[in-house]
mmCIF file of the C-alpha atoms, coordinates in Angstrom:
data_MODEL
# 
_entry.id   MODEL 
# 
loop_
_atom_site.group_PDB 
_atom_site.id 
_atom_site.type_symbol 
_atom_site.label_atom_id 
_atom_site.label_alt_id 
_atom_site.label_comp_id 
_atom_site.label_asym_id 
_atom_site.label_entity_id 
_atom_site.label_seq_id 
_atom_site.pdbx_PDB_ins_code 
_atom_site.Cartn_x 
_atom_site.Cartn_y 
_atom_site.Cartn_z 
_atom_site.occupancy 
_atom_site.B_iso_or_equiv 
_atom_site.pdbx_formal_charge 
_atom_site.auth_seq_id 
_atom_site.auth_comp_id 
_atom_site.auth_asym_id 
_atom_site.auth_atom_id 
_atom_site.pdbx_PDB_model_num 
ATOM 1  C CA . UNK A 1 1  ? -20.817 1.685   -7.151  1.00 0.00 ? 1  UNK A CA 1 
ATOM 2  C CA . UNK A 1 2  ? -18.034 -0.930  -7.692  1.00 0.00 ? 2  UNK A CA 1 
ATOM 3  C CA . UNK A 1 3  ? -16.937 -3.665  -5.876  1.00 0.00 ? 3  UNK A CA 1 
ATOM 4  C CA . UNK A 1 4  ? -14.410 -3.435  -2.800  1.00 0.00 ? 4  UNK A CA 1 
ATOM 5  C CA . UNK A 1 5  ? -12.015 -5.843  -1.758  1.00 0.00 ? 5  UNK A CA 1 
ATOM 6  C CA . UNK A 1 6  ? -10.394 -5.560  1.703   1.00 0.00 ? 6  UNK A CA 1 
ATOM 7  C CA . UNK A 1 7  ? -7.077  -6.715  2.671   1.00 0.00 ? 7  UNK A CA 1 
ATOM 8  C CA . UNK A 1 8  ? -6.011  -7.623  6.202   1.00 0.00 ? 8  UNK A CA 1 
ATOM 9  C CA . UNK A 1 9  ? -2.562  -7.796  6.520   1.00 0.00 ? 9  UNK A CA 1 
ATOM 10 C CA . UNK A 1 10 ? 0.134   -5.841  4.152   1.00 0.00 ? 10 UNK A CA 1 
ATOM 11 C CA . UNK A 1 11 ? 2.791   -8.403  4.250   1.00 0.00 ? 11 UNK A CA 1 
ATOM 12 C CA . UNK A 1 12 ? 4.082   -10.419 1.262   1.00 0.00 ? 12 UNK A CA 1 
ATOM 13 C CA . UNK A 1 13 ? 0.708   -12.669 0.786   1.00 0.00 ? 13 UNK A CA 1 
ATOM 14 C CA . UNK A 1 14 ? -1.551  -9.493  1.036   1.00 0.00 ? 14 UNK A CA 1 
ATOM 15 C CA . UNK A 1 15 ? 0.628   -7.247  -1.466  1.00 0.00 ? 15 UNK A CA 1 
ATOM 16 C CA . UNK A 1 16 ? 0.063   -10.873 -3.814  1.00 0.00 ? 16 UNK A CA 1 
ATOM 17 C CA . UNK A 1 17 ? -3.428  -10.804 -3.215  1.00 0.00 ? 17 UNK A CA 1 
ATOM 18 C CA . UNK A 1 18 ? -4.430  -7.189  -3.504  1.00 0.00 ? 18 UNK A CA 1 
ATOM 19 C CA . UNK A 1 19 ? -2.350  -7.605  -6.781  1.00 0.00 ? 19 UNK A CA 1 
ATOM 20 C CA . UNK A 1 20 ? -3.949  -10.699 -7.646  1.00 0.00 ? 20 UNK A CA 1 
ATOM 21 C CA . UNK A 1 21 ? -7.484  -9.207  -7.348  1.00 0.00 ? 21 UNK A CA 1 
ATOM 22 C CA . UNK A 1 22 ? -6.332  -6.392  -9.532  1.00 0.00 ? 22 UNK A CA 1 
ATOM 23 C CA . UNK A 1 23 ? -5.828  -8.581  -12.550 1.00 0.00 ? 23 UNK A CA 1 
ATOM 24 C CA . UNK A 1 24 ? -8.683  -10.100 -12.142 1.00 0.00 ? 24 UNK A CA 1 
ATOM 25 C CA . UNK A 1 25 ? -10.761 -6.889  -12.130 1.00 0.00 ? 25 UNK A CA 1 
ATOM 26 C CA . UNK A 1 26 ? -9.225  -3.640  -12.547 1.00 0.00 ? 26 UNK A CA 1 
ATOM 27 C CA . UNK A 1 27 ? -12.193 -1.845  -11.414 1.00 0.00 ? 27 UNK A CA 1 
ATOM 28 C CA . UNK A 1 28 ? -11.817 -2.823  -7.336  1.00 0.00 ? 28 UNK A CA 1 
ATOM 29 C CA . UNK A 1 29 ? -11.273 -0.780  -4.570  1.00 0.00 ? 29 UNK A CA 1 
ATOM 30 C CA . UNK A 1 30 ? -8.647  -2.729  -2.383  1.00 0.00 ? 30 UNK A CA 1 
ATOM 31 C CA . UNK A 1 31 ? -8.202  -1.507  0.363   1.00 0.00 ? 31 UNK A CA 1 
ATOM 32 C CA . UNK A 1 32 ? -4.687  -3.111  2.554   1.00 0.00 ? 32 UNK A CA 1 
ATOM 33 C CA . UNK A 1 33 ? -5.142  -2.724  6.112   1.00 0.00 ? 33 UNK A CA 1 
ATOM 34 C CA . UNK A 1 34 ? -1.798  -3.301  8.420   1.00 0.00 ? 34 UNK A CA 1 
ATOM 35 C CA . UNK A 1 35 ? -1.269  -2.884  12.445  1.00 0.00 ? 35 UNK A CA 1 
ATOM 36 C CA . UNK A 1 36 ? 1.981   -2.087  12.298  1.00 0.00 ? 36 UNK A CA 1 
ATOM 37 C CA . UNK A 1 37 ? 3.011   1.393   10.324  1.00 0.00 ? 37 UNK A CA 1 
ATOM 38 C CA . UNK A 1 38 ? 5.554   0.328   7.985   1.00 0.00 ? 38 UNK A CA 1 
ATOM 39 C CA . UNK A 1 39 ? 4.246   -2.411  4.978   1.00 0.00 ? 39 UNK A CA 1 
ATOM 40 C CA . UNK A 1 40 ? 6.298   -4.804  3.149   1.00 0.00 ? 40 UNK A CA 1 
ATOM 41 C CA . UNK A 1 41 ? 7.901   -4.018  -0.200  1.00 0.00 ? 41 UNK A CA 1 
ATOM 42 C CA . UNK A 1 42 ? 10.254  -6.250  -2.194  1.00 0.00 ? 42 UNK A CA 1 
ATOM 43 C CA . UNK A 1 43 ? 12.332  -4.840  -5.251  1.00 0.00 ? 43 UNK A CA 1 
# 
């Protein structure tokens, strides 16, 4: 079983880190985890 990562908070900082952690391992499950229903996105 691999390693999982988990997230709190979807904003711009946890988008950067849940990509962050991807680089550095492709192989995680990350996991974001947001209270409110809508999450950040930037173009």
């Amino acid at each position: 079983m691999g390693k999982k990562v988990v997230i709190i908070g979807a904003g711009a900082a946890g988008g950067s880190a849940a990509a962050e952690a991807r680089r550095g391992d492709p192989s995680l499950a990350i996991t974001l985890i947001e209270q409110r229903s809508e999450v950040s996105v930037a173009a």
